[in-house]
C-alpha positions, 0 to 999 in steps of 0.5 A: 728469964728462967734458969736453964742450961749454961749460955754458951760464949764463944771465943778464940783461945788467944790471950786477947780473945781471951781477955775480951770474953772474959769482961762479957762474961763478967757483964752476963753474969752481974746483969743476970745473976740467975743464969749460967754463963759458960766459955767454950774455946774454939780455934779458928782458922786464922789461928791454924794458919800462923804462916799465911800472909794477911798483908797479901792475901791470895785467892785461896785464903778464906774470909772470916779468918778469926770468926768462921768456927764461931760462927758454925758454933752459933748455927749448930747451936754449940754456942750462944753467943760468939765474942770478936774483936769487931774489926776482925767480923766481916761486914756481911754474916752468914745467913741466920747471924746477927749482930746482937752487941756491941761493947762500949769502945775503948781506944781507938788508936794504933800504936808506934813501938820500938826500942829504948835507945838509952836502954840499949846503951845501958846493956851494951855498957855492961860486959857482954859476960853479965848479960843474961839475955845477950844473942849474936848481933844484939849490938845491932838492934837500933834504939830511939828516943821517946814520943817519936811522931811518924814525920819524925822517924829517923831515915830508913827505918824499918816497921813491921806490921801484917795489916794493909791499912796501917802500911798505906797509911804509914807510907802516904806520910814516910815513903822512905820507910821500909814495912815487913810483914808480922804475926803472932800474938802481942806478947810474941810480937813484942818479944820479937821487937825486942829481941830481933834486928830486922826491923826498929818498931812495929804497929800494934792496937792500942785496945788490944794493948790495954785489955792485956793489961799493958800500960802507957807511960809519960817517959814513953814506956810501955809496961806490963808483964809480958813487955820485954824491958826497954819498950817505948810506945807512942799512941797514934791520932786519928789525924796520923792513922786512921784506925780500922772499922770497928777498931776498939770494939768488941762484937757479940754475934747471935743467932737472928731471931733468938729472943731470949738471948737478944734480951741479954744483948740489950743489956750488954749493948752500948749505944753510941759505939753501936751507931758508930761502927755501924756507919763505918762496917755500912763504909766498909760493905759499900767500899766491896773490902774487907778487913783486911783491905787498905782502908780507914774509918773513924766515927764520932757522936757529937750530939745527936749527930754522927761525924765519920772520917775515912781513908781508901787506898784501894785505888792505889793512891789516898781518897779521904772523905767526911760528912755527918748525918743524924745518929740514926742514919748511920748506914745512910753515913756510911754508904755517903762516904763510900760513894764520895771515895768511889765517885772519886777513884781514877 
């Protein structure tokens, strides 16, 4: 392949985006020393629209909230590939769009967190006068212990999450808990937790967590730069909460039909990932969601075989499905456990 103009790669400006197409960069250029590779920031609609609720969203909210400009940055040619959290890249692209790649997955799990209750007791030990950081009503934020389990969390706590999937899914197992809307990036998500008392704990992604650097401790603690002090963190199994379609995955979206640089996807692609999150976004589409619908699916290779597990609470209520197919038909998986949940429905 021979050097021409900069391979355009095109990400959203947030930390996380940031963090993730940053490593694809890093993977072109050592797979392709030859070529220049450049990343061209855009800003999405998702970005733009920080007050909009996710957790209910109304008619006029668009689809591909955090990949549309991408897109039309493809189209236009302003940009060769477009990197996404792929649990965030509808199910259906738009006409001349592909899905080039997919990296290799890392964790899957979502994350309980909350605050440290020996930390706070530590602040509120020491005279209000010596704390650098004190606001009115900070005596009022509730702490626990750590490795808390969902079955486990104390009466009436409140959680704040913006998505449908981990609210459905958190309320099927605790129903006394009270869950309220959150957005913003993960470090403001966290200064939140940490400073508000309004709510005890909120949900996040663990990928998203450890792409920012932030690590998970054996004491329970959560720790990085940006982590407010006194933050314990819990990963949550797939048995607990399903994760989202395509959760832990990052996509590369193309143009269809670009050869020259589907040769460079070929070399970022992993394998197994891809097939899975195929069969879960086959899922999704059959379902008729989005990601931002109710729903759950968790694919796994074991051999030569797919096995996927999925949670749908469109209906209202719980319809969980599993089946196993060949790792070559992961469409056909997909679209089975769809129409076992959909047969199913009331």
């Amino acid at each position: 392949m021979p050097a021409e103009r900069p391979i355009l790669i095109a990400t959203r400006g947030s930390a996380l985006a940031l963090a993730q197409a940053t490593a694809v960069l890093a993977q072109c250029r050592a797979a392709f020393p030859r070529l220049r590779f450049e990343q061209k920031i855009i800003k999405t609609t998702g970005d733009k629209l920080q007050t909009a609720s996710l957790a209910n969203p109304d008619a006029s909210l668009p689809k591909g909230l955090f990949t549309k400009e991408l897109e039309v940055a493809l189209l236009k040619h302003q940009a060769d590939l477009a990197v996404h959290s792929l649990k965030d890249l509808p199910t259906e692209l738009p006409a001349g769009l592909a899905l080039g790649a997919v990296g290799r997955r890392a964790d899957v799990r979502d994350v309980l967190i909350y605050r440290d209750a020996e930390f706070l007791n530590s602040q509120l030990s020491t005279p209000t006068s010596q704390l650098t950081e004190w606001t009115p009503g900070q005596s009022e934020r509730r702490g626990f212990a750590p490795h808390l389990k969902l079955k486990t969390l104390p009466a009436g706590i409140t959680v704040a999450t913006s998505s449908t999937r981990r609210k459905a899914q958190l309320l099927a197992v605790r129903p006394d808990v009270k869950v309220v809307e959150l957005r913003g990036n993960v470090p403001t998500r966290l200064e939140k937790l940490a400073e508000r008392a309004e709510f005890d704990a909120i949900l996040l992604a663990a990928a998203g967590l450890e792409r920012l650097d932030f690590s998970f401790h054996a004491d329970g603690s959560l720790r990085g730069d940006a982590v407010p002090d006194g933050l314990l963190a819990v990963r949550l199994e797939p048995e607990e909460m399903l994760p989202a379609v395509g959760q832990g995955a990052v996509g590369i979206e193309i143009r269809a039909g670009d050869e020259r640089i589907m040769t460079i996807c070929e070399r970022l692609n992993h394998f197994n990932t891809h097939q899975c999150v195929l069969a879960e976004r086959a899922f999704l589409r059959a379902m008729g969601g989005g990601c931002q619908s109710p729903v759950g699916a968790y694919a796994e290779v074991a051999g030569d075989k797919l096995r996927m597990r999925a949670v749908s609470f469109i209906s209202g209520t719980a319809r969980r499905a599993e089946g196993k197919r060949s790792i070559k038909e992961p469409a056909q998986l997909g679209e089975e456990l769809a129409a076992q949940l959909n047969q199913s429905a009331p």
